[in-house]
C-alpha positions, 0 to 999 in steps of 0.5 A: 500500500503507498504511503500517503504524502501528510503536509497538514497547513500551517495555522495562522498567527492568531491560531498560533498566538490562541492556541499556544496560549490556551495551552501554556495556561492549562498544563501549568495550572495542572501540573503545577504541584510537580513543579513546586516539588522539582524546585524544592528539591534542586534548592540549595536549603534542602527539600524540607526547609525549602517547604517540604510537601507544604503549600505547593501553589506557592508562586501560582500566580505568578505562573497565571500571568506569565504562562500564557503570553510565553506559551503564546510567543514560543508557537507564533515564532514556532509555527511562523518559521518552520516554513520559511527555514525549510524553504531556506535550506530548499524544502524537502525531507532532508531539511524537516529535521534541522527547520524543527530545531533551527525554528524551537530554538529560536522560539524558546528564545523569544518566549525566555523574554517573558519565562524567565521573569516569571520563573525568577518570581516563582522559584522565589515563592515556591522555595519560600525566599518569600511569602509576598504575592508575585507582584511584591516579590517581582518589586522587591527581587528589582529593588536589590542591587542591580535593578529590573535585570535581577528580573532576568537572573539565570536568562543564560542558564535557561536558554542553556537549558531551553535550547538543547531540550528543544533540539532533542523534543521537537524534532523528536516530537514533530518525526513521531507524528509524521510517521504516525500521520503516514501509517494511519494515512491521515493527520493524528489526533490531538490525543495521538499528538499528545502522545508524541508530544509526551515521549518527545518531553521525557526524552528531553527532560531527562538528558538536560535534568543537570541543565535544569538545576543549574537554572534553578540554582541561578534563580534562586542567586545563592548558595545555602550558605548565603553565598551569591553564584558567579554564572552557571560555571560557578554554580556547575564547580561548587555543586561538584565540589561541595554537595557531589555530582549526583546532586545535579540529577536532583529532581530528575524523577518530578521532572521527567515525570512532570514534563512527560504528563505536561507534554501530553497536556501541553500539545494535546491542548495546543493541538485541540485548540488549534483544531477547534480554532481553525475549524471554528472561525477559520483563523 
C-alpha cells in the first residue's frame, strides 16, 4: 500500500498566538504541584526547609500571568518559521529535521523574554525566599542591587537549558507524528499528538535534568550558605565540589515525570485548540 504524502497547513498567527496560549495556561495550572516539588528539591536549603510537601501553589500566580503570553510567543515564532527555514535550506525531507530545531530554538528564545521573569518570581515563592504575592516579590527581587535585570537572573542558564531540550523534543516530537500521520494515512489526533508530544518531553527532560538545576540554582542567586553564584560555571564547580555530582540529577524523577504528563497536556491542548480554532472561525 503507498504511503500517503501528510503536509497538514500551517495555522495562522492568531491560531498560533490562541492556541499556544490556551495551552501554556492549562498544563501549568495542572501540573503545577510537580513543579513546586522539582524546585524544592534542586534548592540549595534542602527539600524540607525549602517547604517540604507544604503549600505547593506557592508562586501560582505568578505562573497565571506569565504562562500564557510565553506559551503564546514560543508557537507564533514556532509555527511562523518552520516554513520559511525549510524553504531556506530548499524544502524537502532532508531539511524537516534541522527547520524543527533551527525554528524551537529560536522560539524558546523569544518566549525566555517573558519565562524567565516569571520563573525568577516563582522559584522565589515556591522555595519560600518569600511569602509576598508575585507582584511584591517581582518589586522587591528589582529593588536589590542591580535593578529590573535581577528580573532576568539565570536568562543564560535557561536558554542553556531551553535550547538543547528543544533540539532533542521537537524534532523528536514533530518525526513521531509524521510517521504516525503516514501509517494511519491521515493527520493524528490531538490525543495521538499528545502522545508524541509526551515521549518527545521525557526524552528531553531527562538528558538536560543537570541543565535544569543549574537554572534553578541561578534563580534562586545563592548558595545555602548565603553565598551569591558567579554564572552557571560557578554554580556547575561548587555543586561538584561541595554537595557531589549526583546532586545535579536532583529532581530528575518530578521532572521527567512532570514534563512527560505536561507534554501530553501541553500539545494535546495546543493541538485541540488549534483544531477547534481553525475549524471554528477559520483563523
Amino acid at each position: 500500500m503507498p504511503t500517503a504524502e501528510v503536509s497538514p497547513a500551517p495555522p495562522s498567527f492568531l491560531c498560533s498566538l490562541l492556541a499556544g496560549g490556551i495551552a501554556g495556561l492549562t498544563v501549568d495550572l495542572a501540573l503545577y504541584p510537580i513543579d513546586t516539588l522539582k524546585t524544592r528539591l534542586q534548592s540549595p536549603q534542602g527539600f524540607a526547609k525549602a517547604g517540604g510537601f507544604a503549600r505547593s501553589y506557592a508562586g501560582i500566580g505568578a505562573v497565571s500571568v506569565g504562562s500564557a503570553p510565553g506559551a503564546a510567543l514560543f508557537f507564533v515564532t514556532y509555527d511562523g518559521l518552520k516554513p520559511i527555514v525549510s524553504n531556506a535550506l530548499g524544502g524537502g525531507e532532508s531539511s524537516e529535521a534541522y527547520s524543527h530545531m533551527i525554528a524551537a530554538c529560536s522560539a524558546e528564545a523569544v518566549a525566555c523574554t517573558v519565562r524567565v521573569p516569571t520563573e525568577v518570581v516563582k522559584s522565589q515563592m515556591q522555595t519560600h525566599a518569600s511569602s509576598n504575592g508575585a507582584l511584591a516579590v517581582a518589586r522587591m527581587i528589582a529593588s536589590e542591587v542591580g535593578g529590573t535585570r535581577n528580573l532576568y537572573r539565570g536568562f543564560g542558564a535557561t536558554l542553556l537549558r531551553e535550547v538543547p531540550f528543544a533540539l532533542v523534543q521537537f524534532p523528536l516530537y514533530e518525526r513521531l507524528k509524521r510517521d504516525w500521520s503516514q501509517a494511519r494515512e491521515k493527520d493524528v489526533t490531538p490525543i495521538q499528538a499528545a502522545a508524541c508530544g509526551s515521549v518527545g518531553g521525557v526524552v528531553a527532560a531527562a538528558l538536560t535534568t543537570p541543565l535544569d538545576v543549574v537554572k534553578t540554582r541561578m534563580m534562586l542567586g545563592k548558595d545555602a550558605a548565603g553565598v551569591s553564584y558567579k554564572g552557571a560555571g560557578d554554580v556547575i564547580s561548587r555543586v561538584i565540589k561541595e554537595e557531589g555530582a549526583a546532586v545535579l540529577w536532583s529532581g530528575v524523577g518530578p521532572r521527567t515525570m512532570w514534563i512527560g504528563i505536561g507534554g501530553f497536556v501541553f500539545f494535546g491542548a495546543y493541538e485541540g485548540a488549534k483544531d477547534v480554532l481553525q475549524s471554528a472561525s477559520q483563523i
